[in-house]
C-alpha positions in Angstrom: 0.0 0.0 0.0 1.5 3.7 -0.9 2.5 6.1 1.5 -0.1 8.8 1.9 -1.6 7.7 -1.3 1.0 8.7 -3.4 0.9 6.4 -6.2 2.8 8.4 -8.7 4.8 11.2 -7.6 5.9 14.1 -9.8 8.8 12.5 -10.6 6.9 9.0 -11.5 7.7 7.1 -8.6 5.3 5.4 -5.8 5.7 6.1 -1.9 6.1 3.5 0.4 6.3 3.8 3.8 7.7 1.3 6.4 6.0 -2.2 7.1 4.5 -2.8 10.0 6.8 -5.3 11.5 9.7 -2.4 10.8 7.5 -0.2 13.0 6.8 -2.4 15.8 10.5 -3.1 16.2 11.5 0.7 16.6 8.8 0.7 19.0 10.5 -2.3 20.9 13.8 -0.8 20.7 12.7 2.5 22.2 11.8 -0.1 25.1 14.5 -2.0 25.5 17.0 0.8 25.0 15.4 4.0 26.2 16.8 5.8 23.0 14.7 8.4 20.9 12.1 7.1 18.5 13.2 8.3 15.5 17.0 7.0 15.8 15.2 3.5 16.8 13.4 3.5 13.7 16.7 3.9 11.7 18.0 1.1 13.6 15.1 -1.1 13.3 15.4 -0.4 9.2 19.3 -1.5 9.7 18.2 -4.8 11.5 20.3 -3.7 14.9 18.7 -5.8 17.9 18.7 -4.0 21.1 21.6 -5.2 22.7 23.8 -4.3 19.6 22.4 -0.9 20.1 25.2 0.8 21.6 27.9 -0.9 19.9 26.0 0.1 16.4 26.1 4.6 17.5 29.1 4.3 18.5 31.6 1.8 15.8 35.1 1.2 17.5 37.7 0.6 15.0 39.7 -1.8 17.2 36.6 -4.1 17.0 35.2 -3.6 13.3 38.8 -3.7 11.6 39.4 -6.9 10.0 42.9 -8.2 10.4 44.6 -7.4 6.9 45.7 -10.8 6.8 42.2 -11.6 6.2 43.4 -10.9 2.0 45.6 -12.3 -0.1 49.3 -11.4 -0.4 48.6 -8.7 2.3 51.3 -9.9 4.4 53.8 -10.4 1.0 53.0 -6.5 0.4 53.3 -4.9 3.6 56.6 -6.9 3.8 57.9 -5.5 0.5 56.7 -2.2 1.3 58.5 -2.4 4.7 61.7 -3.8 2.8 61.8 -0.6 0.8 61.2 1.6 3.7 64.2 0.0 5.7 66.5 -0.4 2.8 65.5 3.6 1.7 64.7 1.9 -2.0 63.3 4.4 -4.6 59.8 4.5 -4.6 56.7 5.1 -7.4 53.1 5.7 -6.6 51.0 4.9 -9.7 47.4 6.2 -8.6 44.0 6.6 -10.8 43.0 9.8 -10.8 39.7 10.3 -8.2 39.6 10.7 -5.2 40.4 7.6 -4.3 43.5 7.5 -6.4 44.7 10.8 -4.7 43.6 10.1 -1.1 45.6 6.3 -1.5 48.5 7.9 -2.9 48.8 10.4 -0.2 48.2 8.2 2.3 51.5 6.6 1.4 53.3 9.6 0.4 51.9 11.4 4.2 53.7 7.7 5.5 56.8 7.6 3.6 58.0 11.7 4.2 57.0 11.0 8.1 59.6 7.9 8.0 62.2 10.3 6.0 61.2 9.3 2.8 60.1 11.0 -1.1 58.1 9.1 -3.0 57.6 9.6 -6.9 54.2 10.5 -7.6 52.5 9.3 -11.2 49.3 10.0 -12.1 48.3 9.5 -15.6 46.5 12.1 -17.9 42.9 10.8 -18.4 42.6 12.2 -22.0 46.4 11.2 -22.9 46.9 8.0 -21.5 43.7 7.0 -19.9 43.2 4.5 -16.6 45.1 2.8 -15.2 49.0 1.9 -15.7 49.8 1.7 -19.3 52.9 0.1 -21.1 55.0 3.4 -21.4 54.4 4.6 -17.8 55.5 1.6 -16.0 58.7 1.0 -18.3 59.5 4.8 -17.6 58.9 4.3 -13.8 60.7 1.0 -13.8 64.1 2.2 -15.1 64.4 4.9 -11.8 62.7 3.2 -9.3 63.3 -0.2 -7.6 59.3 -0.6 -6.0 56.0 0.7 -8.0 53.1 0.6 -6.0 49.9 1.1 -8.0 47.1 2.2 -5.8 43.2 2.1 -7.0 44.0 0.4 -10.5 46.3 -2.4 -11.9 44.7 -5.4 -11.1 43.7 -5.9 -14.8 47.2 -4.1 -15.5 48.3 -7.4 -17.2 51.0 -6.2 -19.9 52.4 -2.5 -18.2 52.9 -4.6 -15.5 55.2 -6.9 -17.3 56.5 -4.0 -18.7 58.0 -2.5 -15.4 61.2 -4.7 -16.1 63.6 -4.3 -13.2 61.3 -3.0 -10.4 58.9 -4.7 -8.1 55.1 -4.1 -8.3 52.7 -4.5 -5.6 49.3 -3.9 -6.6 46.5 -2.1 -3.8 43.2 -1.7 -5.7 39.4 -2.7 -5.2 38.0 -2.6 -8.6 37.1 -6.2 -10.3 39.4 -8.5 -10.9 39.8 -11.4 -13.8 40.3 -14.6 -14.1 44.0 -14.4 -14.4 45.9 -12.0 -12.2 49.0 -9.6 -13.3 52.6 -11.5 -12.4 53.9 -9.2 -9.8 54.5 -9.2 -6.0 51.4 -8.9 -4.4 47.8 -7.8 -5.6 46.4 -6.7 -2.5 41.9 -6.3 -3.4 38.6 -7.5 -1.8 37.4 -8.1 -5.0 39.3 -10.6 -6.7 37.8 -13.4 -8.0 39.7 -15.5 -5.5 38.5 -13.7 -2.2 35.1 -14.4 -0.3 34.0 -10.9 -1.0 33.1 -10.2 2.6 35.4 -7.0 2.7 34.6 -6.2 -0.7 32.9 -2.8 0.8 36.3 -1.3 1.1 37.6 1.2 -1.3 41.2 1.3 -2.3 42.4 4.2 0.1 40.5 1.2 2.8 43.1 -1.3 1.5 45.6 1.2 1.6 45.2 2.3 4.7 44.7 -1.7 5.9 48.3 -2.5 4.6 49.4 0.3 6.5 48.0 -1.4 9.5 50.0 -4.9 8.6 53.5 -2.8 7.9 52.9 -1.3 11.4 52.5 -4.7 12.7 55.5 -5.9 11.0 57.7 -3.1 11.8 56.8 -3.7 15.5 57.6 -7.3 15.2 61.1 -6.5 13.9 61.9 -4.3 16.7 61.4 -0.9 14.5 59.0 0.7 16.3 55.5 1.8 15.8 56.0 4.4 13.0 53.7 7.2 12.2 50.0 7.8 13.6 47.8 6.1 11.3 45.0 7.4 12.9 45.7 10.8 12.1 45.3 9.7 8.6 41.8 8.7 8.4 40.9 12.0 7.4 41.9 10.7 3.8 40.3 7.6 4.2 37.0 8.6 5.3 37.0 11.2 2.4 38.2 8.6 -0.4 35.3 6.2 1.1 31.9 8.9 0.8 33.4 10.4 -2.6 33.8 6.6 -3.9 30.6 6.0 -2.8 31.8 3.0 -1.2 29.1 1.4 1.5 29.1 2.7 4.6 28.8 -0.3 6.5 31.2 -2.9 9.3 34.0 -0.9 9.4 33.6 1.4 6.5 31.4 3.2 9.6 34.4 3.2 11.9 36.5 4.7 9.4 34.5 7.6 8.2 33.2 8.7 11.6 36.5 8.7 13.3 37.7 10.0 9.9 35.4 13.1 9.9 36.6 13.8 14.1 39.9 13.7 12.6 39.3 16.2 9.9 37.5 19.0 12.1 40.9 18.7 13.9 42.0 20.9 10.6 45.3 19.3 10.6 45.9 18.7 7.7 46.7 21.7 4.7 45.3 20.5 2.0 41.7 19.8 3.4 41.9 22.8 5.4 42.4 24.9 2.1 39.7 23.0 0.5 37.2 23.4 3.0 37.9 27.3 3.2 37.2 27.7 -0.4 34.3 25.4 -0.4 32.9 27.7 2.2 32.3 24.9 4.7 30.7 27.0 7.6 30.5 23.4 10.3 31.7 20.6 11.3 32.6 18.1 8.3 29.8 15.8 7.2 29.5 13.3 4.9 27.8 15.5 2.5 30.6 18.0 2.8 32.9 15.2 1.7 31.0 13.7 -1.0 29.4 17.1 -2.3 31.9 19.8 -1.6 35.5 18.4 -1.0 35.0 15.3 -3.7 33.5 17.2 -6.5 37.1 19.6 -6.5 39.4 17.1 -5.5 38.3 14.9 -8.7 38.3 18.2 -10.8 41.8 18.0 -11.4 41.7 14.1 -13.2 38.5 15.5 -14.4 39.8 19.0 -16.6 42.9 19.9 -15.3 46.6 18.4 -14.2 46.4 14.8 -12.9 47.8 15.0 -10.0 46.5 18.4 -8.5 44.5 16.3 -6.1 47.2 14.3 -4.6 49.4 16.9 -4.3 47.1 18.9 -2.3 46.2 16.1 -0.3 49.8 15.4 0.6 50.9 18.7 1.0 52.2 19.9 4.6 52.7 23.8 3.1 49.6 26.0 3.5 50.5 28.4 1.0 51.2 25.5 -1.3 47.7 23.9 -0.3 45.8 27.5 -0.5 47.0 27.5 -4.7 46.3 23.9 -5.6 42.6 24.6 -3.5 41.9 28.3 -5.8 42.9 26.2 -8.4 40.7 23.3 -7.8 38.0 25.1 -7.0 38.3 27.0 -10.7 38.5 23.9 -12.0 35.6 22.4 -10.6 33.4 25.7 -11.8 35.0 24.7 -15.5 34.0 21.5 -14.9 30.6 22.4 -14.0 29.8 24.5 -17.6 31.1 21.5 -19.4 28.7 18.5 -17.9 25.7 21.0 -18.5 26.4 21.6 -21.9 27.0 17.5 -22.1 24.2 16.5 -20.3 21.6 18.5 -22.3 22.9 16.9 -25.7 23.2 13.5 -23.7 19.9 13.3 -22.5 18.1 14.7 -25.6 20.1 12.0 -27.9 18.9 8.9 -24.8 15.5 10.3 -24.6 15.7 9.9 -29.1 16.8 6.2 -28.2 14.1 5.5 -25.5 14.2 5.9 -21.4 12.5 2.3 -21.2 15.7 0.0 -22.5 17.3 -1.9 -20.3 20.4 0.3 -21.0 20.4 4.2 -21.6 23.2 5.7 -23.4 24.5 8.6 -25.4 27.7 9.0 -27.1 29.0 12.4 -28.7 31.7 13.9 -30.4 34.5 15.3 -28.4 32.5 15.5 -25.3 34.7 15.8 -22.8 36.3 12.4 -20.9 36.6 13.7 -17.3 32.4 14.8 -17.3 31.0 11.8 -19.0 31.0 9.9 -15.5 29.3 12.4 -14.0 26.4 12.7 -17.1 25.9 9.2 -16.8 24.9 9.1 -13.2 22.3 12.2 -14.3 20.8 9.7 -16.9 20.8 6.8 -14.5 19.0 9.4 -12.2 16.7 10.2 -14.6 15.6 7.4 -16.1 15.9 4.4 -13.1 18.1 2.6 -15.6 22.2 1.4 -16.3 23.6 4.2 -18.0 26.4 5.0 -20.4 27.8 8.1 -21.7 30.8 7.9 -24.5 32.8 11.0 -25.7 34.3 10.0 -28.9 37.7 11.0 -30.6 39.1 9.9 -34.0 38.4 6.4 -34.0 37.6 5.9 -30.4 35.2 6.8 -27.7 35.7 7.0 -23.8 33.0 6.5 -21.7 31.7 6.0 -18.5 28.5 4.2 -17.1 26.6 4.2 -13.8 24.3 1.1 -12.8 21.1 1.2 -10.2 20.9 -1.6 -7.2 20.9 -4.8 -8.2 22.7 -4.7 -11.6 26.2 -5.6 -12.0 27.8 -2.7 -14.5 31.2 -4.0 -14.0 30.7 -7.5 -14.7 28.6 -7.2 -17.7 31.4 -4.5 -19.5 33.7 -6.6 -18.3 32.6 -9.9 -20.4 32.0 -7.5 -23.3 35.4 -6.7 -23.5 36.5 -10.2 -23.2 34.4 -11.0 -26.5 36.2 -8.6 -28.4 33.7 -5.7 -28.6 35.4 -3.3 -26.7 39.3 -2.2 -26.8 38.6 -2.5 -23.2 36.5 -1.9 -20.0 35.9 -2.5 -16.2 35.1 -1.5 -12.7 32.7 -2.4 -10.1 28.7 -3.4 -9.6 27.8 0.2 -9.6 30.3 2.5 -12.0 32.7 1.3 -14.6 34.4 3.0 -17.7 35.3 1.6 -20.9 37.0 2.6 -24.6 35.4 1.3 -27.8 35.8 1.4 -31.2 34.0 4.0 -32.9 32.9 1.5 -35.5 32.2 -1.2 -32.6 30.1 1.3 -30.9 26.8 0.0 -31.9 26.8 -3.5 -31.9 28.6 -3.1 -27.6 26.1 -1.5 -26.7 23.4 -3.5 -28.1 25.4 -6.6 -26.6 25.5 -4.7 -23.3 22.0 -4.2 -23.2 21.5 -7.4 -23.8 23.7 -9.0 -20.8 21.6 -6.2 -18.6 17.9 -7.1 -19.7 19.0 -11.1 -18.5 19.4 -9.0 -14.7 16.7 -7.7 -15.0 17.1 -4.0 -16.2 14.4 -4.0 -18.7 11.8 -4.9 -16.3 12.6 -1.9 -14.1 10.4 1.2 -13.5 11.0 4.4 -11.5 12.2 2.8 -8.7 10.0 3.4 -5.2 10.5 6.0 -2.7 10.9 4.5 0.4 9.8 6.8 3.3 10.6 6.3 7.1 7.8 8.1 8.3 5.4 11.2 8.3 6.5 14.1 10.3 4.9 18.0 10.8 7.3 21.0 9.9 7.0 22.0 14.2 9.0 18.4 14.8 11.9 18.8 12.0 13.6 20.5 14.7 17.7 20.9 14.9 17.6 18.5 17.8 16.1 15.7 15.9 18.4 16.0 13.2 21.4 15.6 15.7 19.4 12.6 17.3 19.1 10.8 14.0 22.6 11.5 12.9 23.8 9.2 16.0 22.2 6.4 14.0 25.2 7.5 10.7 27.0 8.3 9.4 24.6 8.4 6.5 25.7 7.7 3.0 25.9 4.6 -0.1 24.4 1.9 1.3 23.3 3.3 4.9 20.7 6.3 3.4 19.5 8.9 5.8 15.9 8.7 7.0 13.4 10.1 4.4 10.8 11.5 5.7 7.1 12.6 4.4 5.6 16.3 4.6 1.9 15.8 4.1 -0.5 18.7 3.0 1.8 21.4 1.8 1.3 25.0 0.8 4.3 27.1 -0.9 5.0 30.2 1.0 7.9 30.7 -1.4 9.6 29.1 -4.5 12.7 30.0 -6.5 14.9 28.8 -9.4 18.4 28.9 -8.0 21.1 28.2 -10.7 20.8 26.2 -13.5 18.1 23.6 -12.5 17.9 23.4 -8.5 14.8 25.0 -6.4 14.6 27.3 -3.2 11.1 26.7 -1.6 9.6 27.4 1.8 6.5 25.2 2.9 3.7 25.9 5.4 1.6 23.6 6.9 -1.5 26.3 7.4 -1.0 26.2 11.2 2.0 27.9 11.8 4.4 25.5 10.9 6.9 26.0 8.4 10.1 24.6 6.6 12.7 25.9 4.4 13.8 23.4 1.4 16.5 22.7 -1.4 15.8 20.3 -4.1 19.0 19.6 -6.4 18.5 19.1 -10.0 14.4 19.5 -9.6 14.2 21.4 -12.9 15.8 17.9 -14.6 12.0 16.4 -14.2 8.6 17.7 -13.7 9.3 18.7 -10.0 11.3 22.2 -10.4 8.2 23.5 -13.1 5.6 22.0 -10.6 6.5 23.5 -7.8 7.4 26.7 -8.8 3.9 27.4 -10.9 2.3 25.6 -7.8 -1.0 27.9 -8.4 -1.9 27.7 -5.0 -1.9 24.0 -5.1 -1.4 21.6 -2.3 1.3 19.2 -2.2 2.5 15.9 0.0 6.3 16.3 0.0 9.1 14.1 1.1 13.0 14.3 2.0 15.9 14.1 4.0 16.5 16.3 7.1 19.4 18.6 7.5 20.9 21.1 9.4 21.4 24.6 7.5 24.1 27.2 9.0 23.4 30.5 7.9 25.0 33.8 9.8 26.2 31.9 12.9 22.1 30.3 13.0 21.5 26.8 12.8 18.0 26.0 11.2 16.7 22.4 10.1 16.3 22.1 6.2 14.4 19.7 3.8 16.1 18.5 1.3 13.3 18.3 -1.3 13.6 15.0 -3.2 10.0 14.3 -4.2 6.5 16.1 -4.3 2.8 14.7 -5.3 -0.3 16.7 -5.2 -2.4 16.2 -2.4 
């Protein structure tokens, strides 16, 4: 049965609220534990029993970190590393470059200058060379350096791995792995084909940071001491996990909230710089990290140089970090003209092909590599559907897609490459990028499509809205926003409550920008809330709202707190509306 009645919402989706058993056992918890109601319903949606209650608000690392022996040829890395530490070897990072990339690369360059060592960074150019290590690059690397550590990519490195003649390679990544692995000295990742997958969660700056962990261990075993404070450093691993959208779940929990306690510290440059020109007026948040802080970090793999990212993330300078941030930061506003002008031609050319495919996609000529990502998780908003956006050049095309829950991206690009219809491709369940021939371009993505309709993604429409309950604007108070954010943090795979808004006048509404809304509801008895909805003018919510003509609506989001002039006020964040 919908939620307040809403069968189909503006933006085509039906409400459902939570069952009834889901109900009783927040009820029950509120009981047992004596906790508030609404952080008991967000454990009773997360399946926490009362006496895991405590334990679940407040995640210790020292009892949700798995050993890092717990993966394969952990122990044969962090021994190699550790060799090359003691024996002052010369040293190459070869990092993808996200977030991830440049958080896992720092993380090890932050280590090595704290135990007296440089590190040379490599990131390669996304337009130039593309992801991951290529043939040239690790040859190049190979013939200065005597270790090459390749941190959130090489695990399907097969050839520039056997080009690195001369130097070690140990491999610290997360994305898919093959059937065969590269022949180096370690490949350090949750997801190989060879692992359970129960730590698969973890992003590579999480496996990074995990090795870390086993060359502590060793050094202490040898008698070398403890080394630096890896727990300073989780800053950059809470950061690399929200912007990867990695799950925030066992101790991907730990990490971030320890990792966010760490970063209001403001000790490190490089974030401090970032959050000053992202205008970050409180305490860091998940949102701040995946909305302001990843955005500009990736800018820099995205439109720019490389490895502007890294280096401000490793940085121990301020004035250094303060330029590489302005810079960033202009990137990131470059960035933002180019994926408009992309989007619009993507999603006029996928709505051409048809929204109701199991696979959307869009390809275009020289539309920019480092925004294509980002258009194809608009379309995958959108439409509900796997989506694919390619930017071609000469006689190729780069592209990047983005899947919805239950349909594996990665796997399905994956065994398209291996029958020959793409140059080459890969990644995990939910993202993964891939370069085609322009002349192949057709006949992949029909065979893509095809390996997606068997999961399912032809049988799927707008997906639900799942609500956690109904709530007056007089109860979305500041205090029950920093109740329910005991329950977080919030993020991929651990959403923040939703809650509905039923019988809603507009005091106010506003475009703001290109395609987001300002709106103020009232309630008609004195109750009110302010509201931002994102990207509401990219379906029939923005237009609806804004010529409301008097109109009544039921509305439904996720609570926030809004810091305006030294004021705290609690904020909707608008996600969905249907007329009452």
């Amino acid at each position: 049965m919908s939620f307040l009645g809403v069968e189909t919402s503006l933006t085509g989706r039906c409400w459902r609220g939570p069952g009834v058993d889901q109900s009783r056992a927040g009820e029950h918890l509120a009981q047992e534990t004596g906790l508030p109601a609404a952080v008991c319903q967000v454990l009773a949606r997360r399946g926490v029993p009362a006496h895991e209650a405590t334990g679940f608000l407040t995640p210790q690392l020292k009892e949700l970190l798995p050993d890092p022996r717990r993966m394969k040829d952990m122990e044969t890395a962090a021994a190699r590393f550790l060799q090359a530490v003691e024996r002052r070897e010369r040293i190459a990072i070869f990092a993808d470059y996200d977030v991830d990339g440049g958080s896992s690369a720092a993380l090890l360059m932050v280590y090595l200058r704290q135990m007296g060592q440089q590190a040379t960074l490599y990131i390669p150019d996304r337009i130039d060379e593309g992801y991951g290590p290529n043939d040239a690059a690790m040859a190049g690397l190979a013939r200065d350096h005597d270790l090459i550590v390749c941190v959130d990519c090489g695990t399907l490195s097969h050839g520039p791995i056997a080009a690195a003649k001369g130097a070690d390679v140990v491999v610290l990544d997360h994305h898919l792995g093959g059937e065969t692995l590269p022949d180096c000295v370690a490949v350090v990742n949750p997801n190989r084909q060879d692992e359970d997958g129960d730590l698969g969660y973890f992003c590579a700056a999480g496996v990074v940071f995990l090795m870390l962990v086993e060359v502590r261990r060793q050094a202490r075993e040898k008698g070398l001491g403890a080394g630096p404070d890896l727990m300073a450093m989780l800053d950059l691993v809470a950061l690399a996990t929200v912007a990867d959208v990695a799950p925030l779940i066992g101790a991907n929990r730990a990490l971030v909230r320890q990792g966010l306690k760490v970063m209001g510290q403001r000790q490190r440059a490089g974030l401090v710089a970032l959050a000053d020109v992202s205008r970050m007026d409180s305490a860091p948040s998940t949102y701040h990290l995946g909305f302001l802080l990843g955005p500009r970090v990736n800018a820099g793999g995205r439109i720019g140089k490389a490895d502007l990212g890294a280096r401000l993330l490793s940085t121990e300078n301020p004035h250094e970090a303060a330029a590489l941030a302005e810079r960033l930061d202009q990137l990131n506003t470059e960035r933002r003209d180019i994926e408009n002008a992309v989007r619009a031609a993507a999603l006029e050319q996928a709505e051409e092909r048809g929204f109701d495919a199991p696979l959307v996609w869009a390809a275009g000529e020289g539309w920019h590599p480092g925004v294509v990502g980002i258009v194809a998780s608009r379309l995958k908003e959108a439409t509900g559907r796997p989506a694919i956006v390619i930017g071609l050049d000469g006689d190729e095309g780069k592209g990047s897609g983005r899947s919805v829950s239950g349909i594996d991206l990665g796997a399905s690009i994956q065994r398209v490459a291996m029958e020959g219809l793409l140059l080459k491709g890969g990644g995990h369940k939910m993202a993964a990028g891939l370069t085609v021939a322009r002349e192949q371009l057709e006949p992949a993505m029909a065979r893509l499509a095809e390996l997606l309709e068997k999961q399912g993604a032809g049988d799927l429409g707008p997906s639900d809205l799942k609500l956690d309950g109904m709530l007056m604007p007089g109860a979305a108070t500041v205090d029950l926003i920093e109740q329910i954010e005991q329950a977080g943090p919030f993020g991929a795979g651990a959403p923040a409550p939703r809650y509905g808004f039923p019988d809603m006048a507009v005091r106010f509404a506003k475009r703001v920008g290109e395609s987001h809304l300002k709106v103020s509801f009232t309630d008609g008895m004195g109750g009110n809330i302010d509201a931002i909805a994102f990207g509401a003018f990219d379906t029939a919510l923005g237009p609806r709202l804004l010529e409301h003509g008097g109109a009544r609506f039921h509305v439904a989001g996720r609570l926030e707190v809004n810091t305006w002039g030294g004021r705290q006020s609690a904020q909707l964040r608008l996600e969905d509306a249907a007329e009452a």
